[in-house]
N, C-alpha and C positions, 0 to 999 in steps of 0.2 A: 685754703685761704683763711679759715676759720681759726683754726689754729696758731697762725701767726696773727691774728689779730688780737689775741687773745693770748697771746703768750706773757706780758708781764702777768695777769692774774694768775696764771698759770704757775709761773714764778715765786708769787709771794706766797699763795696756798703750800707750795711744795714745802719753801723757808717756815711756815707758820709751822706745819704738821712734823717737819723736825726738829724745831724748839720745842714742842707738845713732848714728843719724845725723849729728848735729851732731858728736860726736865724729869717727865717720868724715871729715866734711869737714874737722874741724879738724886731723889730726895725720899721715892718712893720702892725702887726695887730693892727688893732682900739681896745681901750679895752672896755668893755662894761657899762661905765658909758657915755659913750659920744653917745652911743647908744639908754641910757634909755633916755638923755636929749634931744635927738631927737624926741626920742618917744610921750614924756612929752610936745613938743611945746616948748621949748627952756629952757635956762637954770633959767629964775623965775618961770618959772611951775614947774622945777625939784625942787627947794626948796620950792616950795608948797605943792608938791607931800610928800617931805620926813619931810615935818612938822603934813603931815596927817597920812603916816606909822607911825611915833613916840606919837602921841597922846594919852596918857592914854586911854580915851575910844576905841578906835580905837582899841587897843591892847586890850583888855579885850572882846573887841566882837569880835575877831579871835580868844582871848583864848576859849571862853562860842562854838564858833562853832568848834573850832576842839576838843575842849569834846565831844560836843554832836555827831562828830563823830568817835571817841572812843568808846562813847559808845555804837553806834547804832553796830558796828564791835563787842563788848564784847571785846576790849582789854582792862585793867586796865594801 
């Protein structure tokens, strides 16, 4: 009984702590390309990095291996 008596506070606490949040992610979280460019060794490795994801072959041998595992599962 407690609990529905108490349920708007319960309510606006909930709405409070995810404005709290939504703010945090909007003004203060790093997004994650600045993350990957860290990772990468700064930001001419990061477009090195993503001239190697987009390269034809590159792409055709993660197409041939996630076939193969496809197949080895028997998904079609």
């Amino acid at each position: 009984m407690k609990i529905i008596k108490h349920f708007d506070i319960i309510v606006i606490v909930i709405l409070v702590l995810n404005a709290i949040f939504l703010g945090y992610i909007s003004f203060f979280k790093k997004d994650a390309v600045s993350l990957e460019v860290m990772k990468a060794g700064g930001r001419e490795n990061f477009e090195m990095v993503k001239q190697l994801y987009t390269h034809p072959s590159y792409v055709s041998q993660q197409r041939e291996w996630i076939q193969q595992g496809l197949e080895w599962f028997w998904i079609e």
